[in-house]
LOLUM-818565 format. One record per residue (C-alpha): residue in one letter; z, y, x. Coordinates in steps of 0.02 Angstrom, whole numbers. Layout:
<atoms>
<atom a, <Z, Y, X>>
...
</atoms>
This chain:
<atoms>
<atom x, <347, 1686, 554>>
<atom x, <385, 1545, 454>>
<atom x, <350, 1410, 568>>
<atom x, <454, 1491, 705>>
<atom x, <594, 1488, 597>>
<atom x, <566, 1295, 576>>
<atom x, <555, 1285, 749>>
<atom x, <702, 1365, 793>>
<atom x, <802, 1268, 660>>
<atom x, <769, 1129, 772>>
<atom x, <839, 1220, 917>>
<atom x, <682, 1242, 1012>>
<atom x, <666, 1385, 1119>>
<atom x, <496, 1470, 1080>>
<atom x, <421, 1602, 1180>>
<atom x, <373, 1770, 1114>>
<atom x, <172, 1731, 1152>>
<atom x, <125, 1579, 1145>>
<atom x, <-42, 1533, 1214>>
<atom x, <-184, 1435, 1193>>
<atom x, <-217, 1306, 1340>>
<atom x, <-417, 1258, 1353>>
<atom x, <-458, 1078, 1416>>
<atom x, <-623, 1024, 1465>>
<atom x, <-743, 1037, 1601>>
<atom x, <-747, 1190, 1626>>
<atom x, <-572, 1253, 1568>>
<atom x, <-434, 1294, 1654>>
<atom x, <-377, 1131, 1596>>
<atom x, <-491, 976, 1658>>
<atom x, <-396, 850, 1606>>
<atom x, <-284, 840, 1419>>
<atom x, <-122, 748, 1537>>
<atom x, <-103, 924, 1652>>
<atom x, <-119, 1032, 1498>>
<atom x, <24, 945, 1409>>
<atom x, <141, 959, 1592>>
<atom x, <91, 1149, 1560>>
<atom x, <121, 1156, 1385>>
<atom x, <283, 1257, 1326>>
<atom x, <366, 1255, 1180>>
<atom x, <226, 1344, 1030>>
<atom x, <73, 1321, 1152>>
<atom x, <-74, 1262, 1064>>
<atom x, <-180, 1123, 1175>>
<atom x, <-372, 1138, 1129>>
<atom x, <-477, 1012, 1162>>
<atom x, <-660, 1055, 1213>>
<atom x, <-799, 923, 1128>>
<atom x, <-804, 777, 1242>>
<atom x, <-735, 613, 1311>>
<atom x, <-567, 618, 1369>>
<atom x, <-545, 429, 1463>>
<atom x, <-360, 451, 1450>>
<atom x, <-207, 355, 1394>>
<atom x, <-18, 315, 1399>>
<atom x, <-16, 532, 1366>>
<atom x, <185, 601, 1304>>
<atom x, <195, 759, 1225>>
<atom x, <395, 832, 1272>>
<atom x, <377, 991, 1177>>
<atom x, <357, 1047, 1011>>
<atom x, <153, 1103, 1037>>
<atom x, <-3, 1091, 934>>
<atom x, <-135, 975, 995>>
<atom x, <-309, 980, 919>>
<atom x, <-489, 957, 939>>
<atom x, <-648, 1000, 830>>
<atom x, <-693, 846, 771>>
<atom x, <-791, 809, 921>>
<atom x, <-654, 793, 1063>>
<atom x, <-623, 589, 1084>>
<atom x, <-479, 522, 1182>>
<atom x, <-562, 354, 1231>>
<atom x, <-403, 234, 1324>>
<atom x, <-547, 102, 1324>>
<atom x, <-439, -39, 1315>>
<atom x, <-300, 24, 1421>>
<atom x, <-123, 37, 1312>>
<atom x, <-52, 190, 1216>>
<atom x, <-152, 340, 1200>>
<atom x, <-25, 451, 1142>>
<atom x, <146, 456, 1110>>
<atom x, <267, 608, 1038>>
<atom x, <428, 627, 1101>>
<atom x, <465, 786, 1046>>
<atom x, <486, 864, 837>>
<atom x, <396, 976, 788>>
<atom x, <221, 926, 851>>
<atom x, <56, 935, 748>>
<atom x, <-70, 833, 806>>
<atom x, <-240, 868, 717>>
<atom x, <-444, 851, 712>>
<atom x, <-441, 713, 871>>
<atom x, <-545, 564, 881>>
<atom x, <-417, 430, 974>>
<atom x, <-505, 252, 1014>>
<atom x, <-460, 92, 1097>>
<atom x, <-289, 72, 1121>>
<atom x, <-302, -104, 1166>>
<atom x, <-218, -257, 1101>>
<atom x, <-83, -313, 1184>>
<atom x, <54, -467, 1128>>
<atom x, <187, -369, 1216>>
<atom x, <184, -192, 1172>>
<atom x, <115, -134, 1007>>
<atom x, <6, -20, 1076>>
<atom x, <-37, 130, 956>>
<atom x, <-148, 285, 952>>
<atom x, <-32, 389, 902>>
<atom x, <158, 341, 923>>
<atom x, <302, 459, 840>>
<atom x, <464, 396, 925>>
<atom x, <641, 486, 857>>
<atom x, <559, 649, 812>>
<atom x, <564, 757, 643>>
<atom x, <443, 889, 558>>
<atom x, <276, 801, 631>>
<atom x, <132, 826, 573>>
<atom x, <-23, 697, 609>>
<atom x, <-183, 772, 494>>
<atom x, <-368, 753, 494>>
<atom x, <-393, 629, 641>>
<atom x, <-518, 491, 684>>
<atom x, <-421, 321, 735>>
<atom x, <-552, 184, 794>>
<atom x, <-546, 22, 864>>
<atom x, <-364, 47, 889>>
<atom x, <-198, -103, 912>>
<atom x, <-90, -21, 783>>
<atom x, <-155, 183, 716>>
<atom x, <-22, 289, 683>>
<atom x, <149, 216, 713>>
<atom x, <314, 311, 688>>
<atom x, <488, 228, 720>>
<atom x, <658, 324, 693>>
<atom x, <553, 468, 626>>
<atom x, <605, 599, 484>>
<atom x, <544, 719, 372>>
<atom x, <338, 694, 444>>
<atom x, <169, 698, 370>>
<atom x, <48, 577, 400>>
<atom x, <-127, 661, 300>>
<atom x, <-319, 641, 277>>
<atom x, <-327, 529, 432>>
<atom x, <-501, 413, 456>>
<atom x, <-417, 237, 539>>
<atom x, <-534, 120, 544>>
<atom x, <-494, -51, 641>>
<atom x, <-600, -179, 716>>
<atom x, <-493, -325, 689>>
<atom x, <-560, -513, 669>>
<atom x, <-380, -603, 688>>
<atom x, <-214, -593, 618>>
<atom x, <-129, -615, 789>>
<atom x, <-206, -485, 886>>
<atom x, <-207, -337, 762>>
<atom x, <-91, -210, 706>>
<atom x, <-68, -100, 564>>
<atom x, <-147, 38, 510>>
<atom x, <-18, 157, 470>>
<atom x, <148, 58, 537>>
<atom x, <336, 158, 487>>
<atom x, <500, 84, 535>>
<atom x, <659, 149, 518>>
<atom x, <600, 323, 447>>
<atom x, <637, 430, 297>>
<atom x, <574, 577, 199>>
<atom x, <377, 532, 259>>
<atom x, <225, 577, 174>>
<atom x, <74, 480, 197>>
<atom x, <-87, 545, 87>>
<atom x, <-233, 571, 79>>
<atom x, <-292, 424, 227>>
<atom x, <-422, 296, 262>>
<atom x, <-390, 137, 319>>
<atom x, <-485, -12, 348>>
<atom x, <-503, -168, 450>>
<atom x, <-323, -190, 531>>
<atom x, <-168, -309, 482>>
<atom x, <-93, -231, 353>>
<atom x, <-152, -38, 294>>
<atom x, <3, 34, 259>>
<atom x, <135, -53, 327>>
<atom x, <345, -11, 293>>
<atom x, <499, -71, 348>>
<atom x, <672, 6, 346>>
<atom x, <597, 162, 272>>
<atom x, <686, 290, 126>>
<atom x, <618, 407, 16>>
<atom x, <448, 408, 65>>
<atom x, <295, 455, -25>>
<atom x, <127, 345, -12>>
<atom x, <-12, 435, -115>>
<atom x, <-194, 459, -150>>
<atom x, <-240, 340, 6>>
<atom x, <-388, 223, 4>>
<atom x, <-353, 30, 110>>
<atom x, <-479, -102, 100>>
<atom x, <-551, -241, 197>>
<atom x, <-379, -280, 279>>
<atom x, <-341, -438, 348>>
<atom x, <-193, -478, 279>>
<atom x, <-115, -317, 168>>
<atom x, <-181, -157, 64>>
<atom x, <19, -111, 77>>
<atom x, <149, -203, 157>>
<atom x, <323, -156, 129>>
<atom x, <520, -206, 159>>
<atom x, <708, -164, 139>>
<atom x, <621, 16, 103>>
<atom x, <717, 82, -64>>
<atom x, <685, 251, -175>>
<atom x, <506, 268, -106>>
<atom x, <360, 328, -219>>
<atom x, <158, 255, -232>>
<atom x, <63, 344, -309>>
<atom x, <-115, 376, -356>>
<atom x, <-172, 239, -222>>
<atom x, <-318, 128, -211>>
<atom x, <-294, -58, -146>>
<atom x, <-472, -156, -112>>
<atom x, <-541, -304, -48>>
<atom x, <-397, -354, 53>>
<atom x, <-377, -533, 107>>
<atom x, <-203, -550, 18>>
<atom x, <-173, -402, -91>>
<atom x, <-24, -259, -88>>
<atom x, <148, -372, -73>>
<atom x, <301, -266, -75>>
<atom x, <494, -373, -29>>
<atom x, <658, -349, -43>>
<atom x, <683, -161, -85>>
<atom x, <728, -69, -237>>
<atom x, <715, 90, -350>>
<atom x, <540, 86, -331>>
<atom x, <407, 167, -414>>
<atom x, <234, 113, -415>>
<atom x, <109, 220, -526>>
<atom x, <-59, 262, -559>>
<atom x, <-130, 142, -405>>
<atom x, <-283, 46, -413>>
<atom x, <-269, -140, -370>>
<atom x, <-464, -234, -352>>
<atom x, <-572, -359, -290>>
<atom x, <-423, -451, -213>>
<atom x, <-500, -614, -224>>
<atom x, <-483, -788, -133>>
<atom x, <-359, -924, -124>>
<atom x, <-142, -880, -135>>
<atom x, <-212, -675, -169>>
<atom x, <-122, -568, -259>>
<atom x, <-176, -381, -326>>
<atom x, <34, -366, -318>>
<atom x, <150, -475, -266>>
<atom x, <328, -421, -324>>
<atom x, <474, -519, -231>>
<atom x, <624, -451, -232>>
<atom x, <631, -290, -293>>
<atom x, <759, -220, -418>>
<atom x, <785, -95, -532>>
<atom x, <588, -2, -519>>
<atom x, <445, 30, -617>>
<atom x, <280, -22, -614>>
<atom x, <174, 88, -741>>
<atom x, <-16, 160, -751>>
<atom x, <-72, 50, -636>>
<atom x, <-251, -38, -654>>
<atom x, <-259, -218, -597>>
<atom x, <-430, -265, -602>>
<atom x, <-537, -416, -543>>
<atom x, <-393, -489, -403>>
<atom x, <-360, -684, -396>>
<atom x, <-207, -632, -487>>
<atom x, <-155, -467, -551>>
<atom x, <32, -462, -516>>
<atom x, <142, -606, -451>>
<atom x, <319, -572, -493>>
<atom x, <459, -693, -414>>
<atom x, <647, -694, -381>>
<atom x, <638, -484, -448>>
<atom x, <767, -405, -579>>
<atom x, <797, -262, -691>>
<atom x, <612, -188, -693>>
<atom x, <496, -101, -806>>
<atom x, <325, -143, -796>>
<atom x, <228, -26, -924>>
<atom x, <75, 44, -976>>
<atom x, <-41, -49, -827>>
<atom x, <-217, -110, -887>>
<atom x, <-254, -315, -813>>
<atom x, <-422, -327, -845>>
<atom x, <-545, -469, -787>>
<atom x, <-424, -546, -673>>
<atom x, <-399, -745, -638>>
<atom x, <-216, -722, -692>>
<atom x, <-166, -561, -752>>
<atom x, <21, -576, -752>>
<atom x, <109, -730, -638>>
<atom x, <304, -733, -699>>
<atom x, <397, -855, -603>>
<atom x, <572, -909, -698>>
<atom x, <658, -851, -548>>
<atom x, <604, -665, -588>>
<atom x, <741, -616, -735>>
<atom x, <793, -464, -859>>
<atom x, <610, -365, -816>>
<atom x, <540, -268, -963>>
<atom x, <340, -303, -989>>
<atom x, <286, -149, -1128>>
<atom x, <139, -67, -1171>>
<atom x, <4, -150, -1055>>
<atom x, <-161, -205, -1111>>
<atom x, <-234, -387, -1049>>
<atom x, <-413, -372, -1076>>
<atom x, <-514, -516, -1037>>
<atom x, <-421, -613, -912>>
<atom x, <-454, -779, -867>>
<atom x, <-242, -824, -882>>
<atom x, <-157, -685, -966>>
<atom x, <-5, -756, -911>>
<atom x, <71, -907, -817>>
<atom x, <236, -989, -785>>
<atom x, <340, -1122, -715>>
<atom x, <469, -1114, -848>>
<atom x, <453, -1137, -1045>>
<atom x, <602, -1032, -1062>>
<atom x, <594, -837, -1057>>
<atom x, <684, -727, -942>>
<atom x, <608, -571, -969>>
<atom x, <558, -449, -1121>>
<atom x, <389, -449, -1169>>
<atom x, <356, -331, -1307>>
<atom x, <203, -219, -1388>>
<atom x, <91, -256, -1284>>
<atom x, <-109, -289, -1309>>
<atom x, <-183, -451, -1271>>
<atom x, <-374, -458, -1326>>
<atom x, <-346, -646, -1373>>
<atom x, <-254, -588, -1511>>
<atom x, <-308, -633, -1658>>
<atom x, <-174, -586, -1786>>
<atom x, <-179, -441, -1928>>
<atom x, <-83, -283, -1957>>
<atom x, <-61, -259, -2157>>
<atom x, <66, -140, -2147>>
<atom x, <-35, -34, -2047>>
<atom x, <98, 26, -1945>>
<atom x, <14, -43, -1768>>
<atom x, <69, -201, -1731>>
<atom x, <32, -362, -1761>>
<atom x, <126, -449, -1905>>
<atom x, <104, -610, -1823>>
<atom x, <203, -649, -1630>>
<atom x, <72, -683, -1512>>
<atom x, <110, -821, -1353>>
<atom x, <15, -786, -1225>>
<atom x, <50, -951, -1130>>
<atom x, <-82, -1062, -1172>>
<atom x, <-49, -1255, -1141>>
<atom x, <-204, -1270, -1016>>
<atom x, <-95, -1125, -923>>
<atom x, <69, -1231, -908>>
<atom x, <-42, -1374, -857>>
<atom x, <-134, -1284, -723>>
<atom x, <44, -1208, -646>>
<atom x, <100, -1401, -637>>
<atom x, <-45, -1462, -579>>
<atom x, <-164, -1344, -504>>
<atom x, <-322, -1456, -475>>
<atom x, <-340, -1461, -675>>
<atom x, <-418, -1291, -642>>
<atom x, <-577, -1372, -593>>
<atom x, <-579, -1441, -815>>
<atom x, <-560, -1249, -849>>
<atom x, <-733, -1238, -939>>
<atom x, <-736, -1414, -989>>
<atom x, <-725, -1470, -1161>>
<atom x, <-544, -1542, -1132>>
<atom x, <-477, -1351, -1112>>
<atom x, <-566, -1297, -1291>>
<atom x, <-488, -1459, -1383>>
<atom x, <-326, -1393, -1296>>
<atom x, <-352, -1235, -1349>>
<atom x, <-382, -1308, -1550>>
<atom x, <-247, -1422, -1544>>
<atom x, <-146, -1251, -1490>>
<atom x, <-215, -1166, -1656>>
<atom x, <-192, -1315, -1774>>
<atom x, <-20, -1388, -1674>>
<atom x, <51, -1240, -1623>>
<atom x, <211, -1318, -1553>>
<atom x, <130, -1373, -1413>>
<atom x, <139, -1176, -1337>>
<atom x, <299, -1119, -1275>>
<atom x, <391, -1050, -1407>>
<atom x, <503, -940, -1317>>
<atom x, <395, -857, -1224>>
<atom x, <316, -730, -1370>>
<atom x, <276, -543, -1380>>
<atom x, <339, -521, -1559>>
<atom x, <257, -367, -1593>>
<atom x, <88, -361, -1507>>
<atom x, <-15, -199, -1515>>
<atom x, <-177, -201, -1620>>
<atom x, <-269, -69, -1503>>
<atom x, <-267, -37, -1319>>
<atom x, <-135, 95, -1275>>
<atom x, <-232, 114, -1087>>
</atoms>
């Protein structure tokens, strides 16, 4: 009873029986387009196992529409497969393919347009312009889908999972791999994005914009050709993710531009170009994340101001932190840095000694990046001696004053 209740919340009229409407060769349905025209409010469309060469498909009504696993709605090149018009719908164990690309229209498997209470669960999405894509969309749930792109160029593929101007989503649970960006947001509040997998992207892991007071969470962010870069929003929180083997040229695990007044905590940055890349960003707290192995663990541009660095470990990093300022901004305070090479006699945990974890070679390399190329050379270990003997020649004001002795994560 309960979903009738939702559904007549909405104002839906719903029929006493509702029925379940068969398509397939030999159902009373043979094609999934009549079944829909048929479909009334609470009908249930069941798709037999089978190709379906169909596209440009609108569900008007608030209907289930599902297959086994083994029912494929192939558009084979020809637009939109299927777009939702109506709130309510659950669409649910399809396999949708070849949207086609198109420069005009972003053509999507699966379009929500001005709906509420979807729900989009369990489906196969290959070979697709743009997989699930909901715009003016509320209160929907985007779960345990399989999207898996075929893209080779920037300019003629979309995004995975692509939500603009929406609120109250939840996406979990999904695949994606091989479009544009994985997750992409814009204009979107109080959203959930958690326990998804995106990898092998061409350009984004996560992408998001002006989208405040949303939640990622438990995430995993891999091999994408620029990272996870998240702009211009605020009251953010970002925990428990996995950010790796982002790796190449101007790639960032995180990039951080922009945002205000969030937190950043738990997460695990390990083996990206550069772990996080924090510019022109206020007011956040960046705790307990582990930077381990990365070419620069921590990036903190002097245009990035009043942030609060506590509690993380930097284990092994190449750069545990770079600059293009000798002046600090920013908080940094008991954290671990396995470079570290002070003593604790008090015993009480931290070191008794301030540690500065911008090394000369560091401020040399963000002033003139082809000095990289002398990184193993023996100019960078007399810099590094002259840094022990001379230590004036590291930035004084940029210090952690009480660095941890053991690694809190």
């Amino acid at each position: 009873m309960g979903g009738w209740r939702s559904l007549l919340l909405l104002g839906v009229a719903v029929p006493l029986s509702a029925r379940v409407l068969w398509v397939g060769a030999s159902a009373e349905f043979p094609t999934v387009e009549a079944a829909l025209r048929a479909a009334r409010p609470g009908d249930t469309v069941r798709l037999q196992p089978g190709v379906y060469r169909e596209w440009g498909l609108v569900v008007e009504v608030p209907i289930v529409l599902e297959g086994n696993g083994a029912a494929v709605l192939d558009a084979e090149g020809g637009g939109e497969i299927l777009r939702v018009r109506a709130s309510g719908v659950t669409i649910r164990g399809l396999v949708l393919r070849r949207s086609g690309v198109s420069f005009l229209r972003d053509n999507a498997a699966i379009r929500l347009d001005s709906v509420q209470d979807c729900r989009i669960e369990r489906n196969r999405l290959e070979e697709n312009f743009f997989g699930i894509y909901l715009a003016r969309s509320a209160r929907c749930t985007v779960q345990e889908n399989n999207i898996l792109g075929k893209a080779e160029r920037e300019a003629s593929a979309g995004n995975g999972i692509h939500l603009w101007y929406c609120r109250d989503i939840l996406v979990r649970g999904n695949t994606i791999a091989g479009h544009r960006d994985g997750i992409y947001f814009e204009f979107v509040q109080r959203s959930t994005v958690e326990e998804n997998r995106s990898e092998r992207n061409l350009r984004y892991g996560l992408h998001f914009m002006f989208s405040d007071s949303c939640l990622y969470r438990r995430n995993r962010f891999r091999e994408n050709r620029a990272g996870v870069a998240v702009m211009y929003s605020r009251f953010i929180t970002m925990e428990e993710n996995r950010f790796e083997d982002n790796w190449g040229s101007s790639v960032f695990g995180l990039l951080l531009k922009d945002i205000y007044r969030s937190r950043i905590r738990r997460n695990v940055f390990v083996h990206n170009t550069v772990g996080m890349y924090v510019e022109g960003s206020d007011h956040n707290v960046v705790d307990s994340n582990r930077f381990e192995r990365n070419g620069w663990a921590l990036r903190l541009m002097a245009s990035a101001q009043r942030n609060v660095f506590r509690a993380n470990s930097f284990v092994a990093n190449t750069f545990d932190l770079s600059t293009n300022s000798t002046r600090s901004f920013n908080e940094l305070r008991g954290n671990y840095w396995s470079r570290y090479r002070g003593y604790d006699l008090d015993g009480d945990g931290y070191g008794d000694v301030p540690f500065h974890p911008v090394g000369l070679f560091a401020l040399l390399v963000e002033r003139f990046p082809p000095v990289v190329l002398f990184l193993h050379s023996l100019l960078v270990e007399l810099l590094e001696l002259a840094e022990r003997v001379f230590p004036v020649l590291t930035p004084a004001a940029i210090v952690d004053p009480q660095p941890l002795m053991g690694q809190p994560v």
